[in-house]
N, C-alpha and C positions, 0 to 999 in steps of 0.2 A: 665902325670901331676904329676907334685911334690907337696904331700898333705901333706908334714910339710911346703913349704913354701905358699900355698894358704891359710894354718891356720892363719900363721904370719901375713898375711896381713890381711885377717878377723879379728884379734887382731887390728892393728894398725886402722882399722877404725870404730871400736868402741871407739879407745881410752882407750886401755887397754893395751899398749908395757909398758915394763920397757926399761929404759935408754938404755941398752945392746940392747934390741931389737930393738929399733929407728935404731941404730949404723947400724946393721945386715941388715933393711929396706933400710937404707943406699946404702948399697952395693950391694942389689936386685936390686934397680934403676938404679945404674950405670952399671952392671952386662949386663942389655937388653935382658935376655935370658927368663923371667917370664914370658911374655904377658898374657899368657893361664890362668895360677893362679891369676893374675888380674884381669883379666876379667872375670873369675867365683868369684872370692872374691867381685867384684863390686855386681854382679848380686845376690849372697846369701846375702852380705848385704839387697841390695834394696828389694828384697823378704820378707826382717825380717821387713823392715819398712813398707811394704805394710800391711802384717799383721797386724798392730798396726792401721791402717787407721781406723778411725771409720764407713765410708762410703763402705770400702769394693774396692774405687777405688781412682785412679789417679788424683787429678783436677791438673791445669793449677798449683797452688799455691805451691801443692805438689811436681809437678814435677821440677819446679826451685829451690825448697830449698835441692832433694836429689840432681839435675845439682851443684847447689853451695857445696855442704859439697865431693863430688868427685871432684871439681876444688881444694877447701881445704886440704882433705886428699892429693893431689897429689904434694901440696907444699913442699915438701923436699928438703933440699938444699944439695945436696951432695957437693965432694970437686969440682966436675967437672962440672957447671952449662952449659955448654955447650953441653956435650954430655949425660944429662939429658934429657937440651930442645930439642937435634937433637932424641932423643926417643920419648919423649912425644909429641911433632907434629906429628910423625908417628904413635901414636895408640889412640892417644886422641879424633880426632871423629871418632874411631870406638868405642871405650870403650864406652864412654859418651851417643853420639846419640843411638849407638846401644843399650845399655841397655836402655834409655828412650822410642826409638821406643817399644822395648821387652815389658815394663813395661806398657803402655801407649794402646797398642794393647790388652795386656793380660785381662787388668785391666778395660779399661773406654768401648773396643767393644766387648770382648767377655768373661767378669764376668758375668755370670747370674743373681748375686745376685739383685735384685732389693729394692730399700727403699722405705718404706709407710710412709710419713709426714701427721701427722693430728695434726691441732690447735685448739684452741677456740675463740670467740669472748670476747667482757667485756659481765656479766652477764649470759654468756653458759655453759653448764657442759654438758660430752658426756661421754659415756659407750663405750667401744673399747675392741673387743677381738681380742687377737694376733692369731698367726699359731700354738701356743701348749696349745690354749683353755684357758692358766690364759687370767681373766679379768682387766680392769683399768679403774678410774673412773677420766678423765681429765678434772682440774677446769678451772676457766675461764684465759685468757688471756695465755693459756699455749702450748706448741710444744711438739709433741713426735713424735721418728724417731723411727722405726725396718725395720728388712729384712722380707722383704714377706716369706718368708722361714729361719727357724733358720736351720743355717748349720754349721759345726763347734763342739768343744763343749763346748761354751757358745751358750746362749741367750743373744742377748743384745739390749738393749734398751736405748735412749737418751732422756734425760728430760730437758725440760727447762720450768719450773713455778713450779705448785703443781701438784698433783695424789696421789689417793690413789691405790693400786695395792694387787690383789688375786689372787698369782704364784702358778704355778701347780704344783707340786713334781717332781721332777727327778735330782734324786741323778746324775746319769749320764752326765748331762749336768747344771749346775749352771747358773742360771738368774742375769745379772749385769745389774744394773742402773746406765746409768756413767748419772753425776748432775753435772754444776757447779765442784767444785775442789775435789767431792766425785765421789768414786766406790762403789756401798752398793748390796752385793755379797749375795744370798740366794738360798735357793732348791726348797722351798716351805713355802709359810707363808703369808702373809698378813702386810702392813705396808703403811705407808704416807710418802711423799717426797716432802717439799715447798724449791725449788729452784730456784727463782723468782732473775733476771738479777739486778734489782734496789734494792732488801729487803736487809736489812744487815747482814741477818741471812741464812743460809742452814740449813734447818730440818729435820732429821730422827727421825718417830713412829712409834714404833711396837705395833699392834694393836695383831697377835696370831704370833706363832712360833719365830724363830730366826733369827737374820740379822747380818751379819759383814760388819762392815763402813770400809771403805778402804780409807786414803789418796791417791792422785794422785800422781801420779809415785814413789808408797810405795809398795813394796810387800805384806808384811804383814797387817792383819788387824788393824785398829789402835782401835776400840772397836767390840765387842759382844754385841747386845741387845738380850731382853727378851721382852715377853709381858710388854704393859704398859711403858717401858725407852724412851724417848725422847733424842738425841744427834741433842746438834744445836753448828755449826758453825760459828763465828763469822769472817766474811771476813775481817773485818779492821782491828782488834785486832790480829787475826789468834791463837784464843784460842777456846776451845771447853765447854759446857756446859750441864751437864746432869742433868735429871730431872727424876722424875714419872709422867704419864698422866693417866687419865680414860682412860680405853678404848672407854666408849662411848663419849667420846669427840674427839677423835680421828676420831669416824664415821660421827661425827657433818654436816659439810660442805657437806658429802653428800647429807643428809636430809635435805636441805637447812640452816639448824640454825649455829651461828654465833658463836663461841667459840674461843678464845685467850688466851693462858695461857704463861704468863710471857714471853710476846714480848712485845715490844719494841712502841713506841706510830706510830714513822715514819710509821714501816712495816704492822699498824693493818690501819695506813690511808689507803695506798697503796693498800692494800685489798679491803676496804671498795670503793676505788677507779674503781678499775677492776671489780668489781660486779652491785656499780652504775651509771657506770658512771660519775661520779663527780671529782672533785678536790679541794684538801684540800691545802691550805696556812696556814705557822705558823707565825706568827708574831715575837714569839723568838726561833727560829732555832734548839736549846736547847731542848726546849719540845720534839723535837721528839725520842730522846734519852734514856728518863725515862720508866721504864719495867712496864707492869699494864696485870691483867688476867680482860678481858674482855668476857661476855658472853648474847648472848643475842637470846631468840626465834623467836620474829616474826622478820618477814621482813620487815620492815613498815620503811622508812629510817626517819622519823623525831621520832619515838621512839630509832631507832638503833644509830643517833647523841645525842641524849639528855644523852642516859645509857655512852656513847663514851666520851662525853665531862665529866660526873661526874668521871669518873673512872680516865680519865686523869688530872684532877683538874684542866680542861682549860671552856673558854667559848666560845661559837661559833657564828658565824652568816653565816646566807645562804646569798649569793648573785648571784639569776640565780643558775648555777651549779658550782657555787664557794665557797667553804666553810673555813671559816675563822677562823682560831684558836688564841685565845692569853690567 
């Protein structure tokens, strides 16, 4: 096997040729003599994307988007479209199937890895410990996915709502929380994460130790927290926003008590929503918009609407489980 030209083509489907090398690509095609180097260059590609799967395996959705970007990469048009096509009919369902078979087999019958899904209801909070003993405290209306076994050297974990999380040290192997459009990368430490599908906000709090926020498909960290920094994310704006928090407000929600600081009226409904079931209407749309730090002990929801409504300088009315704002 010629392993400067299986490079080459590893290059070209990432998307990483210069003009020259397109050219070169070119004349591999027309050549007919590669197969070999293609078809291990198809197959270390799809191995590098497998890796990045967050499931560990192959679905149905997966496996037609790598079948389409190999029908893509294979579009080159040499000068001789002919005896392109008289090649690619001759290796193209063995490349293609063959490596989805490969992939498919590897991946969906015999990957070990298995995933643990656990949700919440509205008003449920659940205590969960993983396979390296950190614990996490999942709020209501929320999903968390890990591997029954962290293998690899990451941990990782997928969040969709809020959780609070106490990761166990191990420099060796780094704990990521992919969220929403964040990676938030740690060793060991302690911190909050409200990444709720409807809120407008993504939140990262660091309650002790250190956290690096990672944009999505960013290498680099895009901030460092400490104890007490808050970094929220604004999805529609795609601006970021830092603060200082108590720490014990940070621990708030666990204890059941009710803490909001400098969100947004929408995202503290939506909360108050998922806890009691209810549903808030705003009469002017606008209101939900305006930032207010709300805080409140008991749980008693017509004390928890009354302090709600003063802070948002709106007035309310219950109807049933429908609560009215104007």
């Amino acid at each position: 096997m010629d392993i400067k030209i299986k490079n080459l083509l590893l290059k070209y489907l990432n998307d990483e040729c210069t003009d020259e090398e397109i050219e070169e690509i070119r004349h591999i095609f027309l050549d007919g003599k590669y197969q070999e180097e293609w078809k291990q260059a198809l197959e270390e590609d799809a191995v590098h994307q497998m890796d990045q799967k967050p499931l560990g395996r192959m679905d149905k959705e997966n496996v037609d988007s790598l079948y389409q970007k190999i029908l893509i990469k294979t579009q080159v048009k040499p000068k001789s479209r002919l005896i392109y096509a008289y090649w690619w009919k001759a290796v193209a369902a063995v490349l293609v199937m063959g490596v989805m078979g490969y992939f498919i087999f590897n991946n969906v019958f015999y990957n070990p890895q298995t995933m643990v899904e656990v949700s919440t209801l509205t008003g449920e909070r659940i205590k969960i410990m993983l396979p390296d003993s950190s614990t996490i405290w999942l709020n209501d209306e929320s999903k968390l996915s890990y591997s029954e076994k962290f293998e690899g050297d990451t941990r990782d974990v997928y969040l969709e709502g809020k959780a609070f999380f106490e990761v166990k040290e191990n420099k060796e192997k780094p704990f990521l929380v992919h969220s929403g459009t964040l990676v938030i990368k740690v060793l060991g430490t302690s911190f909050d994460i409200k990444a709720y599908k409807d809120d407008k906000d993504i939140a990262v709090t660091v309650a002790t130790g250190k956290v690096s926020v990672i944009r999505d498909k960013v290498a680099l960290p895009y901030r460092t927290l400490l104890a007490g920094d808050q970094l929220a994310y604004d999805k529609e704006a795609k601006e970021f926003m830092e603060q200082k928090i108590e720490v014990d407000d940070i621990l708030a929600w666990k204890e059941g008590r009710l803490i909001f600081v400098d969100e947004t009226v929408g995202d503290i409904a939506r909360s108050l929503e998922r806890r009691y079931d209810i549903k808030f209407v705003f009469v002017n749309p606008a209101d939900k918009n305006q930032r207010v730090t709300f805080k409140q002990k008991g749980s008693n929801l017509k004390d928890v609407l009354q302090i709600f409504s003063l802070v948002a300088g709106l007035e309310y009315q219950e109807v049933g489980n429908r609560i009215e704002m104007k």
